[in-house]
C-alpha positions as CSV (number, residue, x, y, z in Angstrom):
1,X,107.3,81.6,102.0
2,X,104.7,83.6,104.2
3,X,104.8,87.3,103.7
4,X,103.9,88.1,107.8
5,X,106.9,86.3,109.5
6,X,109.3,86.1,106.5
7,X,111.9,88.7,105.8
8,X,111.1,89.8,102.5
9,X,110.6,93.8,101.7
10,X,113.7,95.8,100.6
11,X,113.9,99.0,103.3
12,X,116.3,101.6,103.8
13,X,117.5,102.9,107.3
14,X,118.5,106.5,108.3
15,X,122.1,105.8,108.4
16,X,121.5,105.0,104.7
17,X,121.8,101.0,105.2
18,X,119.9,98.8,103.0
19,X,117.8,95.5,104.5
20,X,114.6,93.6,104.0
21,X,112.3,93.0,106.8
22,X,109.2,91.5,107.9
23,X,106.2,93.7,108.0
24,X,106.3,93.9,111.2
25,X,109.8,94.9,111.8
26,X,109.0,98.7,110.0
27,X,109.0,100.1,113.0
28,X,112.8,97.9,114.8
29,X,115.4,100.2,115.9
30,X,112.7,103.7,116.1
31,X,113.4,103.3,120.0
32,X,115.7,106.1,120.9
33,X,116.1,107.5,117.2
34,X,118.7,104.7,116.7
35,X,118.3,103.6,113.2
36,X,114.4,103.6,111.9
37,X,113.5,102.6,108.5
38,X,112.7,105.6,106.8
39,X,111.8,104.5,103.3
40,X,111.4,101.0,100.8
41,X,114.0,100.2,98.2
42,X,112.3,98.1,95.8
43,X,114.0,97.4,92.7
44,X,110.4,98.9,91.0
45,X,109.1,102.2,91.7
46,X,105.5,100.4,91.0
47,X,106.0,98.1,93.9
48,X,107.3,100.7,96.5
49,X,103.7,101.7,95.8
50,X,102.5,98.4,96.1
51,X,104.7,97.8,99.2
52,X,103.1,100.9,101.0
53,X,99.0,99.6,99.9
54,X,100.4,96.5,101.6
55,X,101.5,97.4,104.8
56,X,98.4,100.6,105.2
57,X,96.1,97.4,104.5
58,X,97.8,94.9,106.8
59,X,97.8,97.8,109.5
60,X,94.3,98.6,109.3
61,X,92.9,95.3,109.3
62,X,95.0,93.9,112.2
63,X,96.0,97.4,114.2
64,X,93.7,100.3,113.7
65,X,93.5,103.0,116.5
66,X,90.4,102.6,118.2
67,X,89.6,106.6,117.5
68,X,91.4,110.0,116.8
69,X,93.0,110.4,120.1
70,X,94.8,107.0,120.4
71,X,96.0,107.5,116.2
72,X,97.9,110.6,117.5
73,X,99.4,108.4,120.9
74,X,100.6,106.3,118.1
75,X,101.8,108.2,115.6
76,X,104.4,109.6,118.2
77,X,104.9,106.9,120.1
78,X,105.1,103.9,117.6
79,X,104.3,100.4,118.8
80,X,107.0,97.7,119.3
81,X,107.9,95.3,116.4
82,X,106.5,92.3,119.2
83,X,103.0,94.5,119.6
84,X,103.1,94.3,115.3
85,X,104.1,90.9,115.5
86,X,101.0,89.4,117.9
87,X,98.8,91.6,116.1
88,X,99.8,90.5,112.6
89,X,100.1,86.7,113.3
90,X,96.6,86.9,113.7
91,X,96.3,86.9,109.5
92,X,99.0,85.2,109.0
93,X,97.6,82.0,107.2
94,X,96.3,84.1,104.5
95,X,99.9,85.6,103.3
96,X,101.1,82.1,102.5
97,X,103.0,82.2,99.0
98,X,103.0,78.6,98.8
99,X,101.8,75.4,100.3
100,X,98.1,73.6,100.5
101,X,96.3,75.8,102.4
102,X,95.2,78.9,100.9
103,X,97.7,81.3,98.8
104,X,97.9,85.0,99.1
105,X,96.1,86.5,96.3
106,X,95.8,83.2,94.5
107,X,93.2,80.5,93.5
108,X,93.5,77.1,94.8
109,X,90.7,75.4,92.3
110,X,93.2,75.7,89.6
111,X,94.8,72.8,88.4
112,X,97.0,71.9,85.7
113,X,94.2,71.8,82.5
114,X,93.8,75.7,83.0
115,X,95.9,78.0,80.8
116,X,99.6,78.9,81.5
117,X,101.0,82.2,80.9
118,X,104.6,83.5,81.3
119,X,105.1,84.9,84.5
120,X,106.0,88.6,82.4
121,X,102.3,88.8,82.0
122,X,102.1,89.5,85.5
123,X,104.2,92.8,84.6
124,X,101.6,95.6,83.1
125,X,104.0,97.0,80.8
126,X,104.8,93.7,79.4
127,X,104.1,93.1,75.7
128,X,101.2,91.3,74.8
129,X,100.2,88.5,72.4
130,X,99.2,90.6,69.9
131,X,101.8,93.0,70.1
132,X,104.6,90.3,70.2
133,X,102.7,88.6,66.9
134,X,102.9,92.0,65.0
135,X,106.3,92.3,66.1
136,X,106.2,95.6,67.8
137,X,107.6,95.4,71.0
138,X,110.0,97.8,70.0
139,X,110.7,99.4,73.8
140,X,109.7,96.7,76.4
141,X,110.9,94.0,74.7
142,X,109.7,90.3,75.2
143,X,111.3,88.0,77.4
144,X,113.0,90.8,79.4
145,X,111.1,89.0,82.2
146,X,110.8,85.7,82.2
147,X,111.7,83.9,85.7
148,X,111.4,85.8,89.1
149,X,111.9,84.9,92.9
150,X,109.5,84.1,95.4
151,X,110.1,87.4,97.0
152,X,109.5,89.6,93.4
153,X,106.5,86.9,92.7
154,X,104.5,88.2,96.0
155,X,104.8,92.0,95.7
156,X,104.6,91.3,91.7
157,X,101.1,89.7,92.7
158,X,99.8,91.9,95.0
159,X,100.3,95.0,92.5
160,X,99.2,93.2,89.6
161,X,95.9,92.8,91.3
162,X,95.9,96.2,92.8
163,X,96.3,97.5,89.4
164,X,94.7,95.1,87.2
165,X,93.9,96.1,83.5
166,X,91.4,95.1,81.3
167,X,92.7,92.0,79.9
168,X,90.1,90.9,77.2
169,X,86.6,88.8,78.1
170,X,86.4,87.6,81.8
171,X,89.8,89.5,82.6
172,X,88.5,91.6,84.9
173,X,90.2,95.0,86.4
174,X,91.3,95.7,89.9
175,X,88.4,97.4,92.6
176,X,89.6,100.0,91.0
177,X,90.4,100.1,87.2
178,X,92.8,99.3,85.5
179,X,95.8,101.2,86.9
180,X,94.0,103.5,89.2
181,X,95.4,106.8,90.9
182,X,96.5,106.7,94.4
183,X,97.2,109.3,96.9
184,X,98.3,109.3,100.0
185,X,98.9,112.0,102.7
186,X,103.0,112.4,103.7
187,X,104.7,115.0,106.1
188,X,108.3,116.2,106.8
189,X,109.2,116.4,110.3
190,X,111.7,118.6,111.8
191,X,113.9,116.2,113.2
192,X,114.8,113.8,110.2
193,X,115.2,110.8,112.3
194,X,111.3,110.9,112.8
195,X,110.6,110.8,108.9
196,X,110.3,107.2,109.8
197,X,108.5,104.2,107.5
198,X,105.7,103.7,110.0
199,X,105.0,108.1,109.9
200,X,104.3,107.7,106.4
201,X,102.1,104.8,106.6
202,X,100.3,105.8,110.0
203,X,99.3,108.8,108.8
204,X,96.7,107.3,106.1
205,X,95.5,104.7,108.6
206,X,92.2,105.2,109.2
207,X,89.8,104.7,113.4
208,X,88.6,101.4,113.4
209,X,85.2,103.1,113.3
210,X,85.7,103.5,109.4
211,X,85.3,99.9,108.9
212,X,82.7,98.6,111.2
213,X,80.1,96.4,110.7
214,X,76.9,97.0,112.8
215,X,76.8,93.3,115.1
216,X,80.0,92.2,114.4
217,X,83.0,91.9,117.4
218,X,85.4,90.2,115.7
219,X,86.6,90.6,111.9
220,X,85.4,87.7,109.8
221,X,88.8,87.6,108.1
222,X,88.0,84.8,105.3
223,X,85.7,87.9,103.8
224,X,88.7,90.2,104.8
225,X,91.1,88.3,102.1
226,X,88.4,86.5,99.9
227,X,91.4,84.0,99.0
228,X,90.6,81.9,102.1
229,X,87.0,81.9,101.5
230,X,86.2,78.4,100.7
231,X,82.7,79.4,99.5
232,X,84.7,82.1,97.2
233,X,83.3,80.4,93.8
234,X,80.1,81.7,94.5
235,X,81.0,85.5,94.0
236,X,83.5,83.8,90.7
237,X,80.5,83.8,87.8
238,X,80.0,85.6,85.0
239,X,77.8,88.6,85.4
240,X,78.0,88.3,89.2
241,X,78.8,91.9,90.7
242,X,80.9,91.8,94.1
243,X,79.6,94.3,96.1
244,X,80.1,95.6,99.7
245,X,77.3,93.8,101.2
246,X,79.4,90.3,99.7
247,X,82.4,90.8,101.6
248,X,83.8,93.2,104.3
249,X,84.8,96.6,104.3
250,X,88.4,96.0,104.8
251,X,88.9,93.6,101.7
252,X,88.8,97.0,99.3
253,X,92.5,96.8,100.5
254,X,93.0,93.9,98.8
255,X,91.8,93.8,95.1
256,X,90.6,90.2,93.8
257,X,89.8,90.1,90.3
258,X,92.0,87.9,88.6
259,X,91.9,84.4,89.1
260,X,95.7,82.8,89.5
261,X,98.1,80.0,90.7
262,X,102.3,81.1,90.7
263,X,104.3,77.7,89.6
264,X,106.9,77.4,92.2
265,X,110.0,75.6,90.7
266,X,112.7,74.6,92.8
267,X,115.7,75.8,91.1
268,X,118.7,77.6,91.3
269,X,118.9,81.0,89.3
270,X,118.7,84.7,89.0
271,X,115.5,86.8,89.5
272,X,115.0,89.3,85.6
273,X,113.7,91.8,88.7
274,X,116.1,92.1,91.6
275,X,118.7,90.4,90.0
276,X,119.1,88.3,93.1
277,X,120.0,84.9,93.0
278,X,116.8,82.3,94.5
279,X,116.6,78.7,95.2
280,X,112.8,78.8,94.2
281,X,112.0,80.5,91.0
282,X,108.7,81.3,89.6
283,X,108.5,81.2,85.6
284,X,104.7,80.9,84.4
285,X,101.1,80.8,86.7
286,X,97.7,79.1,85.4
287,X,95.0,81.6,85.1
288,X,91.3,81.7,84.7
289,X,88.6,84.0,83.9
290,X,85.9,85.6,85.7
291,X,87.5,86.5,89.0
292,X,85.4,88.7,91.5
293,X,83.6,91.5,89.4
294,X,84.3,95.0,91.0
295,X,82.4,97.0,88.1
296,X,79.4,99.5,89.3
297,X,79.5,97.4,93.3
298,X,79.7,100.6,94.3
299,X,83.6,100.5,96.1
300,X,85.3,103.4,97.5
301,X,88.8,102.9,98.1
302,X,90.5,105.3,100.5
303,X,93.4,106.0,98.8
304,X,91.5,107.1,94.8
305,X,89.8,110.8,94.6
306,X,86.6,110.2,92.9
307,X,84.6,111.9,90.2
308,X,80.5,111.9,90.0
309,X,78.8,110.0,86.8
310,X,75.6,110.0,86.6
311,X,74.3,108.6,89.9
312,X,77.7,106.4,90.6
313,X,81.0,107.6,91.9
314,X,84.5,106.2,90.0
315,X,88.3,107.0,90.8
316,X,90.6,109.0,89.0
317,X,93.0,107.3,86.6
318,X,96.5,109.0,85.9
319,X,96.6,110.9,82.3
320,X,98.8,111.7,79.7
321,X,101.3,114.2,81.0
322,X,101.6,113.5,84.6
323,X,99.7,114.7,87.6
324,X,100.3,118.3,87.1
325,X,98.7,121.4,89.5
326,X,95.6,121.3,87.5
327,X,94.0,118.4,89.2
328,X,95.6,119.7,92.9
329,X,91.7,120.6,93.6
330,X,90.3,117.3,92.7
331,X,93.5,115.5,94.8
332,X,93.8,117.7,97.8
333,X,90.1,118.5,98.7
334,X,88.0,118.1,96.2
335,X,85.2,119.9,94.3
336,X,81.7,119.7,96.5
337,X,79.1,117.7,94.2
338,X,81.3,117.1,91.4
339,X,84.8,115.7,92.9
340,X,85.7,113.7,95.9
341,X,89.6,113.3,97.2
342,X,90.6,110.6,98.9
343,X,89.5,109.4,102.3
344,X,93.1,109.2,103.7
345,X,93.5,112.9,102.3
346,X,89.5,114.2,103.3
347,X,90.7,112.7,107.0
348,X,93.8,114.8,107.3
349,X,92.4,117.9,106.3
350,X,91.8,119.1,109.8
351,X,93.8,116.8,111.4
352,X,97.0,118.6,113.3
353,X,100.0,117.0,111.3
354,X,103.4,117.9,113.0
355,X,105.8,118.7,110.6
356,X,107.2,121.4,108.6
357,X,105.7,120.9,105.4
358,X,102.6,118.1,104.9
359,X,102.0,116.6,101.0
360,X,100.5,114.2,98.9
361,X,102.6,111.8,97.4
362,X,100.6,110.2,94.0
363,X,101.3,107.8,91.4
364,X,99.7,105.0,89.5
365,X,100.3,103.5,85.7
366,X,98.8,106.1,82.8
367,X,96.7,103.2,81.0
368,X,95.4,103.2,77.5
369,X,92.7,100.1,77.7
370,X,95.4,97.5,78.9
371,X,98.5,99.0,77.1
372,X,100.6,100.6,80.2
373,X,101.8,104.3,78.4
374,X,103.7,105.4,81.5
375,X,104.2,105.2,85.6
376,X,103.5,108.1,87.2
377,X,105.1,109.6,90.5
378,X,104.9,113.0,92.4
379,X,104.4,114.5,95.2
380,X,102.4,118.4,96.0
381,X,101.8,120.1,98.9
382,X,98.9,119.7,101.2
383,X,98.0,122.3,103.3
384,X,95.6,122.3,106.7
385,X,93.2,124.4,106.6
386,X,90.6,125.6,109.2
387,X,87.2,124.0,109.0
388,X,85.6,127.7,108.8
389,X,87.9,128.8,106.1
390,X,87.4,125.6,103.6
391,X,84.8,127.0,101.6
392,X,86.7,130.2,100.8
393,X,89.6,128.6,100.2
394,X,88.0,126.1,97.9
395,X,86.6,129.4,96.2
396,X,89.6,131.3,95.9
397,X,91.2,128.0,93.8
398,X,88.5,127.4,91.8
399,X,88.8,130.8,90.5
400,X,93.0,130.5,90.3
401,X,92.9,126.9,88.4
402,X,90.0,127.6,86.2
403,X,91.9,130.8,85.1
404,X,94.6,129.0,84.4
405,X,92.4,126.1,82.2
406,X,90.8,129.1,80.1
407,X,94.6,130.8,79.6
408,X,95.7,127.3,78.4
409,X,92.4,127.0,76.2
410,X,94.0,130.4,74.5
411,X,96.9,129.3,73.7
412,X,96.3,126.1,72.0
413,X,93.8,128.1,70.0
414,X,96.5,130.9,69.2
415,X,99.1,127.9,68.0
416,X,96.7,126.5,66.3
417,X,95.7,130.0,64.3
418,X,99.0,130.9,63.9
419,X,99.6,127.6,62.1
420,X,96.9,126.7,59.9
421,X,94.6,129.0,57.8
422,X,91.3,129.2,59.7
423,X,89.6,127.9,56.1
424,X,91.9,124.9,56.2
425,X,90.2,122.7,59.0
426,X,93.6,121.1,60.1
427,X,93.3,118.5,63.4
428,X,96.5,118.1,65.6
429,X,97.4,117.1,69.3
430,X,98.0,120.5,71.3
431,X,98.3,118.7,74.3
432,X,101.6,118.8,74.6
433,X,101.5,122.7,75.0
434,X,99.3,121.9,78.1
435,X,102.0,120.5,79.6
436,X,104.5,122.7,79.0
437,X,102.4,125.6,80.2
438,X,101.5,123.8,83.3
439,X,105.3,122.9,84.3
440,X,106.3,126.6,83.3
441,X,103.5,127.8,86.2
442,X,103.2,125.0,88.4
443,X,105.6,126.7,90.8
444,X,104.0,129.9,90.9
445,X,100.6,128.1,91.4
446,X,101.8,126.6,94.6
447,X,103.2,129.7,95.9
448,X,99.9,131.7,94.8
449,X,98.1,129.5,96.8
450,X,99.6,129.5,99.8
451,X,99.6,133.0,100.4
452,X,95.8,132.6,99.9
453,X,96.2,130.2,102.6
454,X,98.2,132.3,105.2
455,X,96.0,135.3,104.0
456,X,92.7,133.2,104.9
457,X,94.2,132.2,108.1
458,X,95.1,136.2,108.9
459,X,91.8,137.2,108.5
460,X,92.0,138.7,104.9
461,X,89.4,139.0,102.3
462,X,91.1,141.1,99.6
463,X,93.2,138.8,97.0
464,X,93.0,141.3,94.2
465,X,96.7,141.9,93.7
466,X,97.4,138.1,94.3
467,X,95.2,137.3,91.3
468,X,96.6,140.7,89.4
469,X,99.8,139.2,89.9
470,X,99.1,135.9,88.6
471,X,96.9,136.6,85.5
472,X,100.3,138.6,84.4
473,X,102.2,135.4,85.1
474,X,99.7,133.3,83.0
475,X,99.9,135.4,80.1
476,X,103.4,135.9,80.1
477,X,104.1,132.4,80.1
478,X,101.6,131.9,77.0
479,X,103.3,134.6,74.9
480,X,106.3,132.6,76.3
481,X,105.4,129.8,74.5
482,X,103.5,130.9,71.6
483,X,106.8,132.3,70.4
484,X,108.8,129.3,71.1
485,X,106.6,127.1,69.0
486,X,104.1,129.5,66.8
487,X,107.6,131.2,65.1
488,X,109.9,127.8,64.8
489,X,108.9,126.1,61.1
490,X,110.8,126.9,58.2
491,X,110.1,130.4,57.0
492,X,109.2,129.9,53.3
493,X,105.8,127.8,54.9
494,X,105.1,130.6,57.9
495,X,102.5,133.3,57.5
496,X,104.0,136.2,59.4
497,X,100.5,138.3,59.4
498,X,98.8,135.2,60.9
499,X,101.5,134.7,63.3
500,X,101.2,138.6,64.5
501,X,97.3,138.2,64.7
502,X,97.3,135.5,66.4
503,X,99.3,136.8,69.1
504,X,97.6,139.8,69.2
505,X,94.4,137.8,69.7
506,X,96.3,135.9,72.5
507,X,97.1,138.8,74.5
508,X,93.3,140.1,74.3
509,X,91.3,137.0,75.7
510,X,93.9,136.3,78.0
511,X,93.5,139.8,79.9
512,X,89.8,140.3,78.7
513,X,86.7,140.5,80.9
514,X,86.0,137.2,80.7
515,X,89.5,135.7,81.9
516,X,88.9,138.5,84.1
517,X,85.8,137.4,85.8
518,X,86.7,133.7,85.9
519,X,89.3,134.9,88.4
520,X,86.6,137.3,89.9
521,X,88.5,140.6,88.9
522,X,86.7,143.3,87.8
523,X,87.0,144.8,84.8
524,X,89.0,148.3,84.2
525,X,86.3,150.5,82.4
526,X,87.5,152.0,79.2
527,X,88.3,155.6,79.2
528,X,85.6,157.6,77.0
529,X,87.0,158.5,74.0
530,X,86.4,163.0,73.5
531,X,85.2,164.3,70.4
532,X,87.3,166.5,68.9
533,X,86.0,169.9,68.5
């Protein structure tokens, strides 16, 4: 099976008709509006995310736009399936599943002596040994995946090694960590037909300039996809960092850390992922360790926002409650020295999207070492703004979301208080009230903002009743939720005085001259008390 010229991803069309297709077939029947594919249908919603790295790879190693001008030619006038087609054959040798030449994403020098696994531990959320020896695979159960199709096995191979976790000594992580965030920039156009496949993807393809190498004319693909390096064991040592200097720019697309060989068996069954029956099925793979060593080579992906440590840069992993509007700054422009957003998003931040509404769709695996707690998904709005009115902006948001942090800092504590005697040091996860005041504002945050936005762009400089407006909103919804949870135990074990004080107390620092100047309000002076004569 290749994975350039055979039809293998699951796509939907506008008229709501399912069908797989070659890569370069996303953009067959967009002539004319007829039918385009306008979004994936895999039977995982971790490899429709894999599916889209896939294709925004391909398409930037084998078609980037030359520069800005012929992106936006493109983006409205989408190449032919036969353009694609030439372009993509070019790689094609390299996206073999099977076969003695090289294998996508896999190592030939294996052979038979090197250890076997099931093909489930090619699944993050799989259990592992450990957890099926202690017998608590309670949820995900074992075995729920244990032969696949050739088709499953390809995308099931590209995200594993796109997401790879820590997976004990020489089990290295992707270029990214172990289930890394990614964003990527998405717009709603007008006329529905042109929410196409190749919109989405086009619009987080970066100018060919982004990838240059100073003396180079043509793309030393074998450094591209370091599979079909023949030389590859070099970089395949222990302690041996793989940096950009040992391979080209392009091949952060396509993660290589762990070493591994899919055994094709030739046999009738059903795939435990599609549910498809399959002539070829795929049950176990021979692994190895010490793949190519990502940690501190100093990658950037473009599709991770980064975060500064020390003197190196390292993407954003999802957390525990979802990506809420807390980390909208970080995701959608960043925070000067101390955050950096994705390049795909940085790029579009001027850029003249046509649409109605541009956003960020995110998601990637919540991971705790390499136990997969939950897949994330969502998408939040992205808004242009003017190059001249980015710092303000970023200003104004700072101020919003950090208000919004200390508010939430309040009411844990309140809870807490209202609780537990302050003598008794009691410890206890709050976080879940984080999320809960987060999803009851999240709304309102996105509104607030974009009247800060549209203001901006009017020429206004006054946002005092904005921010009046949403301090009231904040603390409301903490009193909200203080009562909900701070009043429901069993009265014989509340303390009603606590409970009264501590909401009391919650009322005061939310609207007190601190919260106050974190959202750069001033604060109302106190009326002088007369003396009574």
């Amino acid at each position: 099976m290749n994975l350039i010229k055979d039809v293998w991803i699951p796509a939907q069309r506008f008229s709501g008709k399912f069908e797989e297709i070659s890569p370069f077939e996303i953009t067959s029947q967009i002539e004319n509006d007829s039918d385009p594919v306008v979004s994936l249908n895999a039977p995982r919603p971790d490899f429709n995310g894999a599916l889209l790295q896939f294709l925004i790879g391909l398409l930037q190693a084998v078609f980037p736009p030359e520069n800005e001008t012929e992106w936006e030619d493109l983006f409205v006038n989408p190449p032919s399936p036969e353009i694609l087609k030439e372009a993509m054959e070019k790689v094609e040798s390299a996206f073999e599943l099977f076969g003695d030449g090289p294998r996508f994403m896999q190592d030939k020098n294996l052979n038979e002596e090197d250890t076997i696994f099931d093909i489930s531990a090619l699944f993050i959320e799989s259990p592992g040994e450990n957890t099926i020896k202690l017998k608590k695979d309670f949820f995900i159960k074992r075995d729920s995946i244990s032969q696949i199709c050739e088709k499953c096995a390809g995308i099931g191979l590209f995200s594993f090694q796109t997401n790879s976790p820590s997976g004990g000594q020489g089990h290295l992580t992707s270029i990214r960590g172990g289930g890394p965030l990614t964003t990527f920039v998405t717009s709603k156009l007008k006329d529905p037909k042109k929410n196409s496949l190749w919109s989405k993807l086009w619009l987080n393809v970066l100018p060919k300039s982004y990838f240059q190498v100073n003396g180079q004319k043509k793309i030393p693909f074998q450094s591209v996809f370091p599979w079909t390096n023949p030389k590859i064991e070099d970089l395949q040592t222990k302690g041996k960092t793989t940096t950009p200097q040992d391979l080209h720019p392009l091949s952060v697309y396509w993660s290589y850390p762990r070493r591994i060989l899919l055994r094709k068996e030739e046999e009738n069954g059903a795939c435990d992922v599609c549910n498809r029956s399959s002539s070829v099925l795929v049950r176990s793979y021979h692994t190895k360790t010490y793949g190519l060593s990502y940690s501190e080579g100093g990658w950037i992906h473009p599709f991770s926002p980064y975060y500064k440590s020390k003197e190196s840069w390292l993407p954003y992993h999802p957390q525990p409650g979802g990506i809420l509007y807390h980390y909208w700054q970080t995701i959608a422009l960043g925070k000067g020295q101390e955050d950096q957003a994705a390049l795909v998003v940085r790029r579009s931040l001027n850029r003249k999207i046509p649409g109605e509404q541009t956003s960020i769709l995110t998601f990637g695996y919540d991971m705790d070492n390499m136990k997969a707690r939950c897949w994330y998904e969502s998408e939040i709005p992205f808004f242009n703004i003017p190059s001249d009115k980015i710092e303000k902006f970023e200003e104004q948001v700072s101020q919003i979301l950090n208000t919004s942090t200390e508010i939430k800092k309040n009411l844990r504590q309140a809870v807490r208080n209202a609780w537990f005697d302050k003598k008794n040091d009691t410890k206890g996860d709050l976080a879940f009230l984080d999320i809960y005041f987060l999803k009851d504002t999240e709304s309102s945050f996105y509104d607030l903002i974009r009247n800060v936005k549209e203001n901006l762009i009017s020429g206004a400089t006054d946002f005092t009743a904005l921010k009046e407006t949403w301090l009231k909103l904040l603390n409301e919804s903490a009193c909200k939720l203080f009562d909900q949870y701070a009043d429901s135990g069993n009265f014989e074990f509340e303390a009603p005085k606590r409970i009264v004080e501590a909401k009391k107390n919650l009322k005061i620092f939310n609207l007190g001259s601190k919260t106050r100047n974190i959202l750069g309000l001033t604060t109302p002076e106190k009326p002088s008390k007369r003396r009574k004569k």
